[in-house]
C-alpha positions in Angstrom: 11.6 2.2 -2.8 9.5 3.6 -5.7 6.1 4.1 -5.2 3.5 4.6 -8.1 0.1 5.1 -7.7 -2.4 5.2 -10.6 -5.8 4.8 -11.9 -8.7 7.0 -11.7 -9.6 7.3 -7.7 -5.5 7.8 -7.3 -5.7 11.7 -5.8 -8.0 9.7 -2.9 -4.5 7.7 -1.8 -1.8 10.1 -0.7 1.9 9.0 -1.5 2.4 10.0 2.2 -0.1 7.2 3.0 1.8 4.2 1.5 5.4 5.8 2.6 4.6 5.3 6.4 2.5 2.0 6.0 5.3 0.5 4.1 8.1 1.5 6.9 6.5 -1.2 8.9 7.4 -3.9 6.4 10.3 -2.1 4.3 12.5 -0.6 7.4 15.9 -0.7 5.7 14.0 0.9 2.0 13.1 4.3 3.3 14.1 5.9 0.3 11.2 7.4 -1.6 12.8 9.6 -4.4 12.6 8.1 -8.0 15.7 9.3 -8.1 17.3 7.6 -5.8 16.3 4.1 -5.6 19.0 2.0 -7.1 17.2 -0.8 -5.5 15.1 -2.0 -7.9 12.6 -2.0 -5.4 8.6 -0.6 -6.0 5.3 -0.5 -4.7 2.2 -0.1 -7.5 -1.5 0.5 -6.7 -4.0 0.7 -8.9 -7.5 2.2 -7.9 -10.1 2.5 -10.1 -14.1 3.2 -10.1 -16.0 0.8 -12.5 -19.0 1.0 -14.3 -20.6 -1.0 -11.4 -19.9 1.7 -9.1 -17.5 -0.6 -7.2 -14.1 -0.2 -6.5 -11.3 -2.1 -7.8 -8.0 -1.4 -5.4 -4.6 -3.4 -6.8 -1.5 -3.9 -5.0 1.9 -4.5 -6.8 5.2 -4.9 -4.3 8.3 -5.6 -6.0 11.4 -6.3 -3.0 14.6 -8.1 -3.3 13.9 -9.2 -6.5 10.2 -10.9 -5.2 7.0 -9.9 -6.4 3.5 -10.2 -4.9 0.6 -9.0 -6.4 -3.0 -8.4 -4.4 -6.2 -7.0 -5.3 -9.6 -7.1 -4.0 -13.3 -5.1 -5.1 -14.6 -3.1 -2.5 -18.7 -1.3 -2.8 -18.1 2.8 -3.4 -19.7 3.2 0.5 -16.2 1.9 2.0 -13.5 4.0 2.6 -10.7 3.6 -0.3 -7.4 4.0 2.3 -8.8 1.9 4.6 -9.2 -0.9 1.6 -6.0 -0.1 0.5 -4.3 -0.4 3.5 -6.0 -3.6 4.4 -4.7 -4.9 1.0 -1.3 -3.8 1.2 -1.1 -5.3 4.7 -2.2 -8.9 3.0 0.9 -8.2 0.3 3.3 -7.1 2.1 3.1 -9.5 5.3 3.3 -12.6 2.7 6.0 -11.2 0.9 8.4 -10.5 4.2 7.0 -12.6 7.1 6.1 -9.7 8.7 2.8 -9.2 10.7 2.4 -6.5 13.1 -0.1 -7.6 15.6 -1.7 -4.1 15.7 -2.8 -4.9 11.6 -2.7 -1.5 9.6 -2.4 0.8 12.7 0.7 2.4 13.3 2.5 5.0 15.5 4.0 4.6 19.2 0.6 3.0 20.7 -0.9 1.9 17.6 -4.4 3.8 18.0 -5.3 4.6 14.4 -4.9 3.1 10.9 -1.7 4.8 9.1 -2.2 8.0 7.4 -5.1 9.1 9.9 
């Protein structure tokens, strides 16, 4: 799994972030080096500040050849990895069925939102 984030708020997401939230819907894609993934498979988000002061957080997940493709605008006052997480949760649950009942929260009792 390839993972590319871009756009002008990117040092605010950390790659570390979007590796663990995407375990819980990729488990059999845990390999994150470019180098590496022969899968074809890849996760894009975009983050960007606009001129309106608002934030504009796009989510791009490519997986066994299916694509699905979320984005949403979010005020400046909320936190970006909490939007983006929220976000990719909505992607990748359509894309592979899968909803964890504990939303974005993750670890062995699901306390806090992934990357916390």
């Amino acid at each position: 799994m390839e993972i590319a984030i871009c756009g002008n708020l990117k040092e605010k997401i950390s790659e570390f972030f979007v590796q663990t939230f995407s375990l819980l819907f990729f488990p059999g894609d845990n390999s994150f080096s470019q180098n590496k993934n022969k899968s074809g498979n890849v996760i894009n988000i975009s983050a960007n500040k606009n001129t309106d002061n608002n934030i504009e957080i796009s989510v791009n997940i490519c997986y066994n050849k299916k694509t699905m493709r979320k984005s949403g605008q979010f005020c400046s006052s909320n936190d970006i990895v909490l939007a983006t997480g929220k976000i990719f949760y909505g992607a990748a649950s359509e894309l592979t069925g899968i909803c964890p009942p504990w939303g974005i929260h993750t670890g062995i009792r699901p306390a806090k939102a992934a990357g916390d």
